[in-house]
PALUMDO-797507 format. One line per 3 residues: number of its first residue (from 1); their letters; for each residue x, y, z of C-alpha. Coordinates in Angstrom, 2 decimals. Each point is the difference from the previous one (the first is absolute). Layout:
NUM) a) X,Y,Z  ... .
***
This chain:
1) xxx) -88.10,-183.45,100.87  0.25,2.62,2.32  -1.03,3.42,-1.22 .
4) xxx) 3.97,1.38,-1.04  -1.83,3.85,0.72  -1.12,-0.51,3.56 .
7) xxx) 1.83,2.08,1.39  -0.81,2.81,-2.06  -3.50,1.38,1.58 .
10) xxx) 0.85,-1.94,3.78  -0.78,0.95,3.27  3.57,-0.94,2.19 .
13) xxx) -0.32,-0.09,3.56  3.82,0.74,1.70  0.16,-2.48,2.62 .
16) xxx) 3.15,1.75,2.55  0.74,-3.47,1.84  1.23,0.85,2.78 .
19) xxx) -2.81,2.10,1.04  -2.61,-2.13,-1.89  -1.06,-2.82,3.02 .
22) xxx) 2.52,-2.33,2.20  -1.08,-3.28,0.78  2.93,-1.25,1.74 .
25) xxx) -0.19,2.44,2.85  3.26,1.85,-0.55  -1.00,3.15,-0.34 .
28) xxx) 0.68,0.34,-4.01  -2.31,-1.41,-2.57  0.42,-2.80,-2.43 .
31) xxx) -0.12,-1.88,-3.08  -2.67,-2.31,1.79  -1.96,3.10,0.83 .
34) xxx) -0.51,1.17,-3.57  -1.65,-3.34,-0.07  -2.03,-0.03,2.25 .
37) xxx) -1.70,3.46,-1.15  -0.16,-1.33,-3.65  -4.09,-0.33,0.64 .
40) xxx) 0.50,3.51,1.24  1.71,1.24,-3.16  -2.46,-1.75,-2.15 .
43) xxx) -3.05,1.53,1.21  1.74,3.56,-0.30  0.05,-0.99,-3.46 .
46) xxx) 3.33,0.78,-1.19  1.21,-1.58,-3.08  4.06,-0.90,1.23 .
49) xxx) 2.03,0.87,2.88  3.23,1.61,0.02  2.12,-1.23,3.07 .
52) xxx) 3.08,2.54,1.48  3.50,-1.70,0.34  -0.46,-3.57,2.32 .
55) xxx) 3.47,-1.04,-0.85  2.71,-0.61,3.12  1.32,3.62,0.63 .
58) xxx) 0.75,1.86,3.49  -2.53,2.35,-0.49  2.18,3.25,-0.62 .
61) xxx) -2.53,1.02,-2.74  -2.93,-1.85,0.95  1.11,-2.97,-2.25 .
64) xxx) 1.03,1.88,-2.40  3.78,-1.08,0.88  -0.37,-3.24,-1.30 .
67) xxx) 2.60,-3.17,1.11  -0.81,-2.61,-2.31  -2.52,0.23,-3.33 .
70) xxx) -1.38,-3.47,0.00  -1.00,-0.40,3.51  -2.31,0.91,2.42 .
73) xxx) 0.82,2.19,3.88  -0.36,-3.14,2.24  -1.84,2.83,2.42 .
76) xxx) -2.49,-0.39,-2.54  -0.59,-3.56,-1.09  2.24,-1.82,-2.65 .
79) xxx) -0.56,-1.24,-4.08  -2.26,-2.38,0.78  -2.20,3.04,1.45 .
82) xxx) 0.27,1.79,-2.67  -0.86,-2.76,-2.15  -3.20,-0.65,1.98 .
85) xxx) -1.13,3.90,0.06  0.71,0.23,-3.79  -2.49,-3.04,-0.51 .
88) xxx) -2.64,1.27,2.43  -0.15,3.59,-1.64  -0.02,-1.81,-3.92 .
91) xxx) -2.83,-2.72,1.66  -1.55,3.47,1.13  0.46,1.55,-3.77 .
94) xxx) 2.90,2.73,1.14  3.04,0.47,-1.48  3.32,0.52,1.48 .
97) xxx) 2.29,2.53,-0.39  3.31,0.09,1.62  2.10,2.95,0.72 .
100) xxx) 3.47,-0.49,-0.72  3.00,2.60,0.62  2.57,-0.21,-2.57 .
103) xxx) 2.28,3.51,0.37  1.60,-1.45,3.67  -0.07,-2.94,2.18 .
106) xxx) 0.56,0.39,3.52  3.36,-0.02,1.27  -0.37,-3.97,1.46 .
109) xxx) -0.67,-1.52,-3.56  2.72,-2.71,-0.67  1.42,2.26,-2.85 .
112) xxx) 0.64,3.05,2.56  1.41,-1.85,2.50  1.94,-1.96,-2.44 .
115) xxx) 1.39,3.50,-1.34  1.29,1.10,3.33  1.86,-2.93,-0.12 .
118) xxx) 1.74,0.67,-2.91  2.42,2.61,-0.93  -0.44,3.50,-2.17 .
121) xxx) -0.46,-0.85,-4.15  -1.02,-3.79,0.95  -2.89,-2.04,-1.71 .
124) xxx) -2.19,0.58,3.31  0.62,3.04,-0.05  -1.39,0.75,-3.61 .
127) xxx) -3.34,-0.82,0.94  -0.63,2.80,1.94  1.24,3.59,-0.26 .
130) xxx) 3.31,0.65,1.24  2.04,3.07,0.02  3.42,1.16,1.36 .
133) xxx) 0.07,3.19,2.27  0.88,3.99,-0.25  2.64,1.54,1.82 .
136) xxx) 3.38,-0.45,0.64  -0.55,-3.50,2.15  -3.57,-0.81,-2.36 .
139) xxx) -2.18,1.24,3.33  -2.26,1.49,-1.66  -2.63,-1.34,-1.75 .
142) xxx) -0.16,0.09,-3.81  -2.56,2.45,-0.37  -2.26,2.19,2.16 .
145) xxx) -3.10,-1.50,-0.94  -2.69,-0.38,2.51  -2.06,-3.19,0.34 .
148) xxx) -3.53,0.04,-0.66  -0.35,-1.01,4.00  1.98,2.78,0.82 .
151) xxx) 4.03,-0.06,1.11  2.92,-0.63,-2.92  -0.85,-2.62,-2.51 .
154) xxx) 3.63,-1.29,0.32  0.50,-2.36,3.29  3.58,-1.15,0.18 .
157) xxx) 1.72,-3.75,0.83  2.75,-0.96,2.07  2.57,-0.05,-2.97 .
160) xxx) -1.26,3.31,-0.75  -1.42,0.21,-3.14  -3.74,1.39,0.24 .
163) xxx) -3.23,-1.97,-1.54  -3.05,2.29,-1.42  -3.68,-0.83,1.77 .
166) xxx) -2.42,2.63,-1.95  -2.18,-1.12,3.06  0.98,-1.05,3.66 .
169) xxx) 3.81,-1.13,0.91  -1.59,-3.47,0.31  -1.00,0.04,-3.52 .
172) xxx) 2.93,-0.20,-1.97  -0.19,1.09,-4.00  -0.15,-3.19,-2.63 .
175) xxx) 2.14,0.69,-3.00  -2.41,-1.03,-3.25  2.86,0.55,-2.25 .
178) xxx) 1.02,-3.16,1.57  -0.97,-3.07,-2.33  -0.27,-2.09,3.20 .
181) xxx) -2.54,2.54,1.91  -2.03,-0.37,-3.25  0.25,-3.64,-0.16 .
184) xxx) -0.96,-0.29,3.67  -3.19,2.17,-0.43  -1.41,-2.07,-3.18 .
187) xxx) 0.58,-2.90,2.59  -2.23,1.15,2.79  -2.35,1.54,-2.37 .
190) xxx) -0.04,-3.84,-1.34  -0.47,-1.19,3.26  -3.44,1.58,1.30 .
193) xxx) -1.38,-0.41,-3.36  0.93,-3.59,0.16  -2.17,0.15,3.24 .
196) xxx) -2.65,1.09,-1.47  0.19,3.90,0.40  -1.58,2.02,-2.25 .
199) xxx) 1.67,3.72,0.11  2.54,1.68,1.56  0.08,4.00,1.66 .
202) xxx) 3.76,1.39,-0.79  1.25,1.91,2.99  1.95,3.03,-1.19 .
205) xxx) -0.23,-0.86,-3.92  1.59,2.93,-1.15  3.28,-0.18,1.75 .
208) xxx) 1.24,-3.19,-1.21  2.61,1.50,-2.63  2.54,2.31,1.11 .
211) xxx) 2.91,1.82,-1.49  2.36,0.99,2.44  3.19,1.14,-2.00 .
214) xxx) 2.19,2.29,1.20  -0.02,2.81,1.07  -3.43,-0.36,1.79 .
217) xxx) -1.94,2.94,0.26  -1.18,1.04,3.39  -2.70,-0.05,1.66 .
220) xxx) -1.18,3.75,-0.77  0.98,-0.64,-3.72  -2.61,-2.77,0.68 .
223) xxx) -2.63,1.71,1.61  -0.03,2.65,-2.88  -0.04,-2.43,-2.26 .
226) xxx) -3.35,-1.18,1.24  -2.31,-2.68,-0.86  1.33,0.16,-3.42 .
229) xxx) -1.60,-1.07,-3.76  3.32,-0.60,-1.64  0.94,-3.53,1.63 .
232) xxx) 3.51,1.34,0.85  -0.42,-0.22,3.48  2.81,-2.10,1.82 .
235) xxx) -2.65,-1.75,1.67  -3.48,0.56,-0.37  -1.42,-1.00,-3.32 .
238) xxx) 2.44,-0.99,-2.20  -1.40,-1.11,-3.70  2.15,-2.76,0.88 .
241) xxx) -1.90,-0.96,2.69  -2.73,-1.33,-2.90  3.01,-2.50,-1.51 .
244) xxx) -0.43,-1.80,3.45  -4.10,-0.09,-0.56  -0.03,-0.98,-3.37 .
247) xxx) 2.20,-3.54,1.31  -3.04,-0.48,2.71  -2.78,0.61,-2.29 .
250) xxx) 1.27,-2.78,-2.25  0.21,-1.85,3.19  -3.61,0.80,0.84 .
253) xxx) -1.34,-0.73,-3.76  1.14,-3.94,0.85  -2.75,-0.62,1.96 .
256) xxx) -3.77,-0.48,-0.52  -1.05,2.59,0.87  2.39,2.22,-0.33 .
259) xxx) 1.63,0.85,3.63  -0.92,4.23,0.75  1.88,3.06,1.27 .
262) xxx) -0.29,3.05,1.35  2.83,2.25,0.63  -0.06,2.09,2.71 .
265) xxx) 2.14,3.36,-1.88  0.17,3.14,1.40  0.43,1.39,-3.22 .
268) xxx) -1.13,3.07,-2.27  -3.61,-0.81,-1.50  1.30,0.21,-3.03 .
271) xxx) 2.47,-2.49,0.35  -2.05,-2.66,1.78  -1.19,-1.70,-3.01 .
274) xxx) 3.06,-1.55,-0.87  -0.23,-2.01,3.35  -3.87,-1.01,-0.55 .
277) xxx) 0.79,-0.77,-4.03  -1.00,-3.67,-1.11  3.99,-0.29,-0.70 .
280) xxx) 0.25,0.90,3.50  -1.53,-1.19,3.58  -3.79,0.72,-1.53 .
283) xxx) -0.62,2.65,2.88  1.08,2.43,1.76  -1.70,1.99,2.86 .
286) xxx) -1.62,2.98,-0.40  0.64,2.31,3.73  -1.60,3.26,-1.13 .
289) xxx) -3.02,-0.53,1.81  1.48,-0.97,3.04  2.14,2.82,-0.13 .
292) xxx) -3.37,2.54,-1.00  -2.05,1.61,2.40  -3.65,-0.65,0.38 .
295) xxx) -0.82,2.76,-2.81  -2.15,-0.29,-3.25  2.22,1.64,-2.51 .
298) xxx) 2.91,-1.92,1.12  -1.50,-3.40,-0.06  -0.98,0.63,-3.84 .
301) xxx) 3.30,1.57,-1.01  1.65,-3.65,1.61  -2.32,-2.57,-1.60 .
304) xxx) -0.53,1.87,-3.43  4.07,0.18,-0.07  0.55,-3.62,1.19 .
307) xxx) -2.86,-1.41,-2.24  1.93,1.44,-3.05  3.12,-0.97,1.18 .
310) xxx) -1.32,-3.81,0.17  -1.79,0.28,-3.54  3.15,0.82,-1.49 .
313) xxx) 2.12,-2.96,1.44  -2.63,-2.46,0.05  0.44,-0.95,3.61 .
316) xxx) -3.31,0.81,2.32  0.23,2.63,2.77  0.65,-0.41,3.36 .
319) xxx) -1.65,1.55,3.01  1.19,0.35,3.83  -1.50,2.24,2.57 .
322) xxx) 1.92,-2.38,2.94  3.02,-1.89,0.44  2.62,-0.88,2.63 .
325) xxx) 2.71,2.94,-0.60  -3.26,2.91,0.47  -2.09,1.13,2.58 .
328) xxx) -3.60,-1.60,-0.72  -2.06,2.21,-2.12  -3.11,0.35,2.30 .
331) xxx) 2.76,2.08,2.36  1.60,2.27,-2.91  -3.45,0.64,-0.83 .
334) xxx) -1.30,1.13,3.49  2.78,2.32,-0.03  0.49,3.67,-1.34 .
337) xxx) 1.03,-0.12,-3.54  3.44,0.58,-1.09  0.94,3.52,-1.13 .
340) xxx) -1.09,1.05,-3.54  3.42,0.75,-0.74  1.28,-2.44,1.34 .
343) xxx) 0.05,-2.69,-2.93  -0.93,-3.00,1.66  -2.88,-1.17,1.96 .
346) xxx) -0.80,-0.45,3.82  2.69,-3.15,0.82  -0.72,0.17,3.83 .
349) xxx) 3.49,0.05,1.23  -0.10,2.96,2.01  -2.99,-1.31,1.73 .
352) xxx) 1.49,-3.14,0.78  3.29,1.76,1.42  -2.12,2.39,1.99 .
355) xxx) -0.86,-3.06,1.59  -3.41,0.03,-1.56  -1.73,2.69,1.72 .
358) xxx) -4.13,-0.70,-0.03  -0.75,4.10,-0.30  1.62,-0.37,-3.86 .
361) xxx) -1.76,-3.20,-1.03  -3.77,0.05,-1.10  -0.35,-3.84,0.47 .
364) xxx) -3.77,-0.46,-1.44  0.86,2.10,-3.09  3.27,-1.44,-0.29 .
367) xxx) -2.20,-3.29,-0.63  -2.59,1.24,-1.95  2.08,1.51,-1.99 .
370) xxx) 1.93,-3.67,-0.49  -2.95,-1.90,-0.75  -0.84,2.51,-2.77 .
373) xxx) 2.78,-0.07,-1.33  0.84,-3.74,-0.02  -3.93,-0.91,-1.52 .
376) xxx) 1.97,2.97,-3.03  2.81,-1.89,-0.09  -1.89,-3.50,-0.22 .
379) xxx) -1.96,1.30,-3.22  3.26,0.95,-1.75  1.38,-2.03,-2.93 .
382) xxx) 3.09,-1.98,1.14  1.31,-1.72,2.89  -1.08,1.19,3.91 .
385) xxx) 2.32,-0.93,2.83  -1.14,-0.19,3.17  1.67,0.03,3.33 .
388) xxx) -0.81,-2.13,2.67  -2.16,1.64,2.41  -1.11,2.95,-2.04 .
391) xxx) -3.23,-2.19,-0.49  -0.24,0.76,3.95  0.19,3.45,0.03 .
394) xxx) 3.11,0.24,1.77  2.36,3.07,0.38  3.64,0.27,0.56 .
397) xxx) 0.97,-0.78,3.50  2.24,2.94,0.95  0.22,-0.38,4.07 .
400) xxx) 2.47,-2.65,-0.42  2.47,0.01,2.61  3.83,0.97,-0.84 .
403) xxx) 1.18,-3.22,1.86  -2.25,-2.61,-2.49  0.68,1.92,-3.38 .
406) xxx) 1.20,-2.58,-2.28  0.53,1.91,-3.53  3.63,1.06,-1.03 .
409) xxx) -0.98,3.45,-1.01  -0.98,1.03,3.59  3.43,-1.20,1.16 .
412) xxx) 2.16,1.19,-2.93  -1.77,3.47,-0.13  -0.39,1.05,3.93 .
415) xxx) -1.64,2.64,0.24  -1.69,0.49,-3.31  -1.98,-3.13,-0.82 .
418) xxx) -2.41,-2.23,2.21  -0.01,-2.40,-2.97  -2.33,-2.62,-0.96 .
421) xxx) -1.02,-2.38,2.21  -2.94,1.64,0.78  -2.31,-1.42,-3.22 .
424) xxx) 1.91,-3.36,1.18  -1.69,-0.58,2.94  -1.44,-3.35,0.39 .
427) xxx) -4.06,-0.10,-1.11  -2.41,-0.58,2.75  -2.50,-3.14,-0.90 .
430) xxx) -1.72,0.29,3.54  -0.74,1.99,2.78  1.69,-1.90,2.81 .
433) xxx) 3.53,-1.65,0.81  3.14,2.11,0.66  0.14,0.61,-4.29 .
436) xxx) -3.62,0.04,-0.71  0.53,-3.21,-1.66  2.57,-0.04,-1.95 .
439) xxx) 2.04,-2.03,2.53  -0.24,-1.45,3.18  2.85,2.25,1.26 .
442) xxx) 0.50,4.15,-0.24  0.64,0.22,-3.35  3.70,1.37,-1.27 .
445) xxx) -1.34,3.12,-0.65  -2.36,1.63,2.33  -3.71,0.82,-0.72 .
448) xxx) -2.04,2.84,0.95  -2.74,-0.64,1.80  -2.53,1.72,-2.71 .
451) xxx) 1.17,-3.56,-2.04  -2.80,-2.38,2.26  -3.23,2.28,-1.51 .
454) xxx) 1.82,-0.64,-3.36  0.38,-3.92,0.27  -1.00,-2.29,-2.67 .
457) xxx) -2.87,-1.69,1.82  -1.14,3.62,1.06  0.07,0.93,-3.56 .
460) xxx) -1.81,-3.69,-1.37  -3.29,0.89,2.56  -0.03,3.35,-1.34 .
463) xxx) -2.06,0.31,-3.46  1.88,3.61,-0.24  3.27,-0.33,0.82 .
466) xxx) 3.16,0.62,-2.23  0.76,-3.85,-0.71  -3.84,-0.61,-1.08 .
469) xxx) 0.45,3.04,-1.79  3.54,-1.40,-1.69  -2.07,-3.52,-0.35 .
472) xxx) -2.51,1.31,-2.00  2.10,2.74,-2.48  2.11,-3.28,-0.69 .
475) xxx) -3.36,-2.12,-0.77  -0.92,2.57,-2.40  3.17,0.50,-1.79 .
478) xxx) 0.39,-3.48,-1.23  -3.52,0.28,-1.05  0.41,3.25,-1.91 .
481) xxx) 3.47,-0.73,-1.68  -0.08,1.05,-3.34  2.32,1.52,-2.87 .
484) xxx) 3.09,2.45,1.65  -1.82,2.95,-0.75  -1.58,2.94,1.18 .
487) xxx) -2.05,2.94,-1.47  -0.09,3.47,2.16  -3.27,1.34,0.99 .
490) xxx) -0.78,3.51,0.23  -0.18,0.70,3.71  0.66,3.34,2.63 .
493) xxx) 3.95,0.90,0.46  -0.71,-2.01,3.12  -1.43,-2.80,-1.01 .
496) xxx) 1.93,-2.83,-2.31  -2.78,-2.03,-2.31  1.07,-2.76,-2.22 .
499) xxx) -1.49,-2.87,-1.60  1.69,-3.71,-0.56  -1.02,-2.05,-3.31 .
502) xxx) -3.72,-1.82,0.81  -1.16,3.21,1.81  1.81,-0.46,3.11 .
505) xxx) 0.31,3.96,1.85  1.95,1.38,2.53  -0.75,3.45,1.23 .
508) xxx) 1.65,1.46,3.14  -0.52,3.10,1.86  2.89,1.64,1.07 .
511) xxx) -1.52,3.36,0.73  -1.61,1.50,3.24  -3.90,-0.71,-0.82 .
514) xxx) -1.94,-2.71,-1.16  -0.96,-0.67,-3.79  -2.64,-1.38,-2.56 .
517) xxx) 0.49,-3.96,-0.97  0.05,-0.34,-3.97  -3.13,-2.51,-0.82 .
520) xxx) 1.17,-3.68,0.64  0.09,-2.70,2.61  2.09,0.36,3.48 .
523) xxx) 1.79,-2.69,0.20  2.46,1.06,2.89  0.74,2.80,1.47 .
526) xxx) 3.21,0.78,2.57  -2.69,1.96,2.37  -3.69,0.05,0.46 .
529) xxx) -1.80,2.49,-2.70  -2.15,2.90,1.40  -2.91,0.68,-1.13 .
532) xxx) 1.17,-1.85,-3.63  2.68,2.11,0.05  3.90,-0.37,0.06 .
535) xxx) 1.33,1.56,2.95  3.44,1.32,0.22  3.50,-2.59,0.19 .
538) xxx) -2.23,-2.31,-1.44  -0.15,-2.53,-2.81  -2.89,-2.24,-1.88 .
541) xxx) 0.21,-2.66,-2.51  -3.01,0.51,-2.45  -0.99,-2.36,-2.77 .
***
């Protein structure tokens, strides 16, 4: 039998498909590429890869407006594809997790079309979110609220009445107090498990329940409501939301092993335990160090909080420095912090809509800085997600032209957001073609030409590179897995010390000059030692 706990201490690799490699030539990548890069993955060493949306969708969300559940884009092979990639990465001892998007489906799914069809307070209807107009003639909108893409959440239909998309117009709201909706869900979680899937990411987790009674508020009432720990939000983390879970989990508990989760939930920390409970999906991400700057004190504040915060659910921590909805993390660190008061961390946004202006962005400490950070992150007791080509060193691609932009945000917020394609551009594997490999066509998104001294089979020749760098952190971790635990060292303000059960250390310099190494063996470092000493943005494994 399978280990049922896997999951709990695994590296994931996010695999964004349609930027990962294209073998038929179009221009987009492909089930069949995953495949072929399986001996790729398994060298990096990861323990399972998560794979972004494949299913058939018109791309206004990157996938993430999904047509049909159970089936895969025919721009990017079919079942039987999947079925062959699922066997090649479990031959190749990886697990697969799918994403799948629950809160909307695109506006093209069967169901949505269907309720177009149908008139106002019909069955169709029901399974989506509804609502008559304001005003005299019902041309208004029900509400002022503002989608998270920008423009009113409310998009209206021919017969008038208006449907709620929380996201883009072409990603129209499920209703989950709808017994069929729920039904439908248990059947396509049933249907990759069946196929041999063995977790799933859930895209927007905490918006699945919603309460929208009259009146509803508006959208200042909302905003100064804020994030909320009180679950009375009419949309965003509902306790309700966990009814839905609890149905899925004793889904998940059917199989052997158990089937994972993780929720992707937006929510207060102190509310995201109810998502990652054993009752619950198991998981549930962990963005505070993504959303941290490259800074000492607040990397111990994050993992001491989110280390209790596991203990006392039971579920294992997560940690993400990368993903496909943030600019890559050896970019935000290369830039100027963000403003002490300002709350948050360096995101990278203003950068990016600047059109990414070279003068701002430190590039080599932006990637030293990464390295160190990720070999931290690595030692850390939970789960590490990776995204694809973050083991490449790669930064956010900001020069992307206005006419090729593909994300929703750019076009829904003119003017105030670039948006994300730029950590979706596809990888380069070689130095040579018109996509440095990834197809033999210009890939759909363009690269910069700093991608070719970045390609894979640069990076293989190269005993120092990032991915040798990645290759080896990964090599180790399996080796030094041990209890979730760790024990805080005494160490400078700038400097972060700890020690894993078996005598496994991680000390990393965040300060300005090098420092003394405890006593103990090197056994990787993110940058070459001087003199025996740790130099600054730098981390080593001792043990």
């Amino acid at each position: 039998m399978t280990d049922p706990h896997w999951w709990r201490q695994a590296a994931v690799y996010q695999v964004y498909p349609r930027s990962f490699a294209d073998t038929n030539g179009d221009g987009l990548g492909d089930l069949q590429g995953v495949t072929a890069k399986v001996p790729y993955l398994s060298a990096l060493g990861i323990n399972a890869v998560w794979l972004s949306p494949f299913y058939p969708s018109a791309l206004a969300d990157g996938g993430y407006d999904v047509d049909d559940y159970r089936d895969v884009d025919p721009r990017l092979g079919s079942l039987a594809d999947f079925d062959t990639m699922a066997a090649a990465l479990h031959n190749a001892g990886i697990k697969l997790i799918v994403d799948i998007v629950p809160n909307h489906s695109s506006n093209r799914h069967t169901w949505f079309r269907e309720a177009l069809d149908s008139p106002p307070g019909s069955a169709a209807r029901e399974r989506y979110i509804f609502r008559d107009g304001t005003g005299p003639d019902g041309s208004e909108p029900p509400s002022d609220w503002q989608s998270v893409f920008g423009g009113s959440a409310w998009e209206q239909v021919p017969d008038g009445q208006w449907y709620l998309h929380l996201f883009a117009p072409e990603q129209p709201d499920f209703n989950w107090e709808n017994r069929e909706v729920r039904d439908e869900f248990l059947a396509t979680l049933r249907f990759w498990s069946d196929r041999g899937v063995d977790g799933f990411r859930i895209d927007v987790a905490h918006a699945l329940a919603k309460d929208l009674s009259e009146p509803l508020p508006s959208q200042a009432e909302l905003i100064a409501e804020g994030e909320g720990t009180d679950g009375g939000h009419p949309f965003w983390d509902r306790d309700e939301v966990h009814e839905i879970y609890a149905e899925w989990r004793t889904l998940f508990n059917k199989y052997t092993p158990p089937r994972t989760a993780v929720a992707e939930a937006w929510v207060h920390a102190s509310r995201r335990g109810r998502y990652a409970s054993p009752e619950g999906l198991g998981q549930a991400f962990n963005f505070d160090l993504l959303q941290a700057d490259f800074d000492s004190a607040r990397f111990r504040s994050v993992i001491t909080a989110n280390l209790e915060q596991a203990a006392a659910t039971g579920a294992s921590s997560t940690w993400v420095l990368s993903n496909h909805d943030v600019v890559r993390h050896a970019t935000r660190y290369g830039l100027p912090p963000a403003p002490e008061d300002s709350g948050k961390g360096q995101d990278g946004k203003a950068w990016v809509f600047a059109g990414g202006p070279e003068d701002q962005l430190d590039r080599t400490a932006g990637l030293r800085r990464a390295r160190a950070a990720t070999l931290l992150m690595l030692a850390l007791p939970g789960s590490a997600y990776l995204y694809q080509g973050e083991e490449l060193g790669l930064h956010e691609v900001a020069g992307i032209p206005d006419a090729d932009r593909q994300d929703p945000t750019f076009f829904r917020n003119a003017g105030v957001e670039k948006g994300r394609d730029g950590c979706r551009v596809p990888l380069p594997w070689t130095t040579d073609g018109p996509s440095f490999g990834f197809s033999t066509v210009p890939a759909h998104l363009p690269q910069p030409k700093e991608f070719g001294p970045a390609a894979v089979t640069v990076q293989d020749a190269d005993t120092e590179s990032t991915l040798n760098f990645y290759r080896r952190a990964l090599e180790l971790r399996d080796k030094q897995q041990c209890a979730e635990e760790l024990a805080w060292l005494p160490s400078a303000d700038s400097v972060l010390h700890f020690e894993r059960p078996g005598g496994w250390q991680s000390i990393t310099n965040f300060g300005h000059t090098a420092v003394a190494l405890p006593a103990g063996t090197v056994l990787h470092t993110s940058a070459p030692l001087q003199d025996g000493m740790l130099p600054p943005d730098t981390t080593a494994w001792l043990g």
